[in-house]
C-alpha positions in Angstrom: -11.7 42.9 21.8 -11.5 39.3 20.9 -14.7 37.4 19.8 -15.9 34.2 18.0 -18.1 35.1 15.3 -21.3 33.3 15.2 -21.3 31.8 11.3 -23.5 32.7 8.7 -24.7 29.4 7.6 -27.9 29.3 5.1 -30.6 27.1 6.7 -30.6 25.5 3.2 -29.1 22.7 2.1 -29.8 22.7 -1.2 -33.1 23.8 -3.4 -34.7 23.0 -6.7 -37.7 23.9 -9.0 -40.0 21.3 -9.8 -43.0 22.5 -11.6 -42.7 25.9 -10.3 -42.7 24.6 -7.0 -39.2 25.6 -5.3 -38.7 22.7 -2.4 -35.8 23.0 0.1 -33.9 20.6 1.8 -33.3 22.4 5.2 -30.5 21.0 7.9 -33.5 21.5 10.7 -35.7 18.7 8.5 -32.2 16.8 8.5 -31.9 17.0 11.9 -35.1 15.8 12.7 -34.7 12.7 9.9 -31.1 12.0 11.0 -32.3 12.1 14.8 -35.1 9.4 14.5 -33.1 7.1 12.3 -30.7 7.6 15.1 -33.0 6.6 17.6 -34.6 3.4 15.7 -31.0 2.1 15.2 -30.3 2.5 18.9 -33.6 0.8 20.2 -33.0 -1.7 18.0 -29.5 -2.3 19.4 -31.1 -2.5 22.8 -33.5 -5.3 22.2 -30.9 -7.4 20.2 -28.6 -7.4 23.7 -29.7 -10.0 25.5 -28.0 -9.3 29.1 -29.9 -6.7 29.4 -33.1 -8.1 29.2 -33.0 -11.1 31.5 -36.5 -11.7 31.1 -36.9 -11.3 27.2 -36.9 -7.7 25.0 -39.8 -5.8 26.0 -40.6 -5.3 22.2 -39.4 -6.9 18.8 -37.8 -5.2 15.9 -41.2 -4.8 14.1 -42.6 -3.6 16.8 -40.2 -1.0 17.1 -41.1 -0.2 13.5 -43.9 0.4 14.2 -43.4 3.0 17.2 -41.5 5.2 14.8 -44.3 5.9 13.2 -46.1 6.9 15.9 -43.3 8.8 17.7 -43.0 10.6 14.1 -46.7 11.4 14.1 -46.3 12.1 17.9 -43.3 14.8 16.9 -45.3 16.6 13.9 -48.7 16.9 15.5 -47.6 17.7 18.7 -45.0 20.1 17.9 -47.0 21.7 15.4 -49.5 22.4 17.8 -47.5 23.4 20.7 -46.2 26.3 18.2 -49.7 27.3 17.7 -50.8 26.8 20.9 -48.0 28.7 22.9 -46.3 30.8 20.9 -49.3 32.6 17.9 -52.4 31.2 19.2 -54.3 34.9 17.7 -52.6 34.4 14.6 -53.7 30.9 13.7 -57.0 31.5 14.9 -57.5 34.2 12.5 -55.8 32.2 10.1 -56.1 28.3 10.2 -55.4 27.3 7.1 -52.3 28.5 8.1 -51.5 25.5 11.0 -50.6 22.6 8.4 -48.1 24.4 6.8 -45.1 22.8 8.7 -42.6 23.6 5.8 -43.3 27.4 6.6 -41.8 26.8 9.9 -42.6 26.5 13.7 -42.3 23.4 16.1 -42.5 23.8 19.8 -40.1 21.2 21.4 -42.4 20.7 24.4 -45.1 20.4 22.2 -43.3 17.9 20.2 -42.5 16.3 23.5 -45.7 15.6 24.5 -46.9 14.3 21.2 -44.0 12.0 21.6 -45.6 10.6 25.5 -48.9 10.9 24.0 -48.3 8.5 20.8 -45.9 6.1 23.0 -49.0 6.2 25.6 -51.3 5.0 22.4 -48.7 2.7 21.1 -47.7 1.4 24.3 -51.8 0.3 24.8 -52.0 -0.9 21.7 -49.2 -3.1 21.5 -49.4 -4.3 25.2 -46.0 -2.7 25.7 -44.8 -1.8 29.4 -44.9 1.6 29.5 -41.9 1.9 31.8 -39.6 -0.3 29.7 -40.7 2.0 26.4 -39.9 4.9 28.6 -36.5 3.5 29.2 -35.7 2.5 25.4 -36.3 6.1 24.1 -34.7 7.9 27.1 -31.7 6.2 25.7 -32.6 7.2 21.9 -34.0 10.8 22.2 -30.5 12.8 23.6 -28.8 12.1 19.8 -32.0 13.5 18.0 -32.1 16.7 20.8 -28.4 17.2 20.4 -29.3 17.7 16.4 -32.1 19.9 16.6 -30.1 22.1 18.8 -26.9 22.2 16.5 -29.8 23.1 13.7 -31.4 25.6 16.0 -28.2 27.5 15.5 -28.1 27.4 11.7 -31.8 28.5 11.3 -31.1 31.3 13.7 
């Protein structure tokens, strides 16, 4: 019987020692990197095309700066706690210290999702931002930083 073998790809890229520290560069914390550069440059496209903002860019180029920080923060937090929340709640209650140690592993996608509304929601407010025309900016940037963290899904499985 015919088959494609799944391949046996090391989830890292490369690692080093550093005062007896070993730190990993992993293709999932690629993905994640290479996905909201991705997005930035996109948005940033978007506002700098005129025709399709008849009645001005909902947001400039700073601005947008600025929302990747929060849709960063939005990812982390919220997909760190999603993971606690929904998938080991027992665990990290018995152990919290545990819960900030993201390079150990464990991000919930819907989790990170909602971080993502939550902090756009905040920024959004802040900024006095249409929500809607946010909402429409990173439904365009999001699908290239998805299709990444799926590619990486397979290499960390």
């Amino acid at each position: 019987m015919a088959y494609i073998p799944f391949p046996d790809i090391s989830p890292e890229i490369y690692s080093f020692e550093i005062f007896g520290l070993t730190l990993a560069l992993r293709w999932y914390a690629l993905a994640y990197i290479a996905g909201l550069l991705i997005g930035w440059r996109l948005i940033l496209r978007l506002i700098a095309t005129a025709r399709l903002w008849p009645k001005g860019a909902p947001m400039q180029a700073e601005q947008v700066e600025r929302l990747l920080t929060w849709v960063i923060l939005g990812v982390i937090i919220g997909g760190r706690t999603g993971f606690v929340l929904f998938y080991q709640p027992g665990y990290y209650l018995a152990n919290p210290g545990q819960i900030l140690r993201v390079w150990e592993g464990g991000m919930s996608f819907h989790g990170g999702f909602l971080g993502v509304v939550v902090a756009t929601l905040i920024f959004c407010r802040r900024e006095a931002i249409p929500m809607l025309s946010a909402a429409d900016l990173m439904a365009v940037a999001t699908p290239p930083g998805l299709l990444l963290g799926r590619i990486a899904n397979f290499i960390n499985a």
